[in-house]
Kinemage of the C-alpha trace (Angstrom):
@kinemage 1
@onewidth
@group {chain A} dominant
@subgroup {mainchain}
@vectorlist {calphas} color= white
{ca unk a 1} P -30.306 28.624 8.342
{ca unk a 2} L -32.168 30.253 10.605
{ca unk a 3} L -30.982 28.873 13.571
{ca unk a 4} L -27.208 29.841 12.394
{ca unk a 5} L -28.579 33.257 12.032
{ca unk a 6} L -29.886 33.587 15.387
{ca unk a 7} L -26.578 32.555 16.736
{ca unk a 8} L -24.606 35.161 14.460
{ca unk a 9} L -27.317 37.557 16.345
{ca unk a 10} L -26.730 37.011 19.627
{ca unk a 11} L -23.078 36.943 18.991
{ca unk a 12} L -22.973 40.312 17.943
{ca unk a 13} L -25.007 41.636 20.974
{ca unk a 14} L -22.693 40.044 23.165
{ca unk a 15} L -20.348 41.350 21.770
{ca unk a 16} L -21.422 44.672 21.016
{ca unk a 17} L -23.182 45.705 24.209
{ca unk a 18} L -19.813 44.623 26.402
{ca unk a 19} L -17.442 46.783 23.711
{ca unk a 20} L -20.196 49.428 24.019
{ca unk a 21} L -20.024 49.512 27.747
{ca unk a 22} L -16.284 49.182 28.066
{ca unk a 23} L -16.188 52.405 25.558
{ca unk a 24} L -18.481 53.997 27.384
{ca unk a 25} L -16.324 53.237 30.659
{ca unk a 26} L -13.242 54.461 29.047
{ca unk a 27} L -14.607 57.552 27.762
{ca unk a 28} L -16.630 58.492 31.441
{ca unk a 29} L -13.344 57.832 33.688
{ca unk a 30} L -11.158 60.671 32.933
{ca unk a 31} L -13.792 63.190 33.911
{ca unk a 32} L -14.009 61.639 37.153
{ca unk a 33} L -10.729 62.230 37.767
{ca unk a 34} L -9.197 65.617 38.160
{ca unk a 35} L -5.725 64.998 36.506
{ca unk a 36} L -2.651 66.776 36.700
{ca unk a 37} L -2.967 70.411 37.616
{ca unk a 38} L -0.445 71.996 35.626
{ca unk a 39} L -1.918 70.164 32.183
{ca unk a 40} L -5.472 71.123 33.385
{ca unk a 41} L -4.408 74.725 33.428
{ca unk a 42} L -2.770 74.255 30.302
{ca unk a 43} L -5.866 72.951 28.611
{ca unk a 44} L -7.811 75.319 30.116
{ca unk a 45} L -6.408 77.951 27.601
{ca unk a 46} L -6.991 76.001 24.776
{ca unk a 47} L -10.248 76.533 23.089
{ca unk a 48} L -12.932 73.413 24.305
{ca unk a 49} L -12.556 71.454 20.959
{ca unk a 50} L -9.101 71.391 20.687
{ca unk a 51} L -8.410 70.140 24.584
{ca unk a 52} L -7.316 66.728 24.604
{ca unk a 53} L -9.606 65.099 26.783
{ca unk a 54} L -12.428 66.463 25.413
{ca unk a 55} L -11.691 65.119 22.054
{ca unk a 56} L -10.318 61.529 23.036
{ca unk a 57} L -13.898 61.937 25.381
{ca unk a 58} L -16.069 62.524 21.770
{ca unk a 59} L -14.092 59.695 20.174
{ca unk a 60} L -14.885 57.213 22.819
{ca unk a 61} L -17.873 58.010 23.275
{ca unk a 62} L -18.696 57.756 19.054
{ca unk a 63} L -16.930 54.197 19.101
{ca unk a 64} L -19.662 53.449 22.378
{ca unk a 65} L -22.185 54.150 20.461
{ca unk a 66} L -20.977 52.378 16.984
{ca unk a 67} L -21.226 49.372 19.384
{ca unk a 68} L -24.210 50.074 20.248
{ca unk a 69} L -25.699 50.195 17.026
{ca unk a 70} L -23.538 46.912 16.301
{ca unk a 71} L -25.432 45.310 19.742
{ca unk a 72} L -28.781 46.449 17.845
{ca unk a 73} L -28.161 45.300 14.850
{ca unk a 74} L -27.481 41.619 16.578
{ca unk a 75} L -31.100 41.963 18.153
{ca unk a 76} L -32.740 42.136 14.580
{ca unk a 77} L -30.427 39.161 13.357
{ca unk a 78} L -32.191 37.173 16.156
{ca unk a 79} L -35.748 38.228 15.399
{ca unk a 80} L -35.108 37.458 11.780
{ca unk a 81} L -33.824 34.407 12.354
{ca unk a 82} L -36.434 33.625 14.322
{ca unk a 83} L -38.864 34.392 11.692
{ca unk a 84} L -36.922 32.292 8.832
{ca unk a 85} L -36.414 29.144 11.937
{ca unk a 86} L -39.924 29.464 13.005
């Protein structure tokens, strides 16, 4: 049981740290980029939490992080396991 559990564990930080880091990636690039300068001057009336970028930015960057915590949670599974194998 506990070896099946260690295996679930490192699945899921696998897993999670590659989806975390490909969210992360997502969310980073358009700010490296300047974009189209008629929609950035568009934006750039908006108010800052209703610009488009910034949101799908937050959203990204909240999924990175619930992967994150997924990637973590796959770290205790292997310690426990450990400790039920062992």
């Amino acid at each position: 049981m506990g070896i099946l559990v260690e295996v679930c564990g490192a699945t899921a930080v696998v897993i999670g740290g590659w989806r975390s880091y490909a969210m992360a990636r997502e969310a980073l690039a358009p700010l490296a980029h300047d974009g189209d300068p008629t929609r950035t001057a568009i934006e750039a009336a908006q108010p800052l939490p209703m610009r488009p970028r910034v949101r799908l930015f937050a959203r990204r960057a909240v999924l990175s992080i619930g992967w994150l915590i997924v990637s973590f949670y796959g770290l205790y599974l292997v310690v426990a396991g450990g400790e039920i194998a062992g």
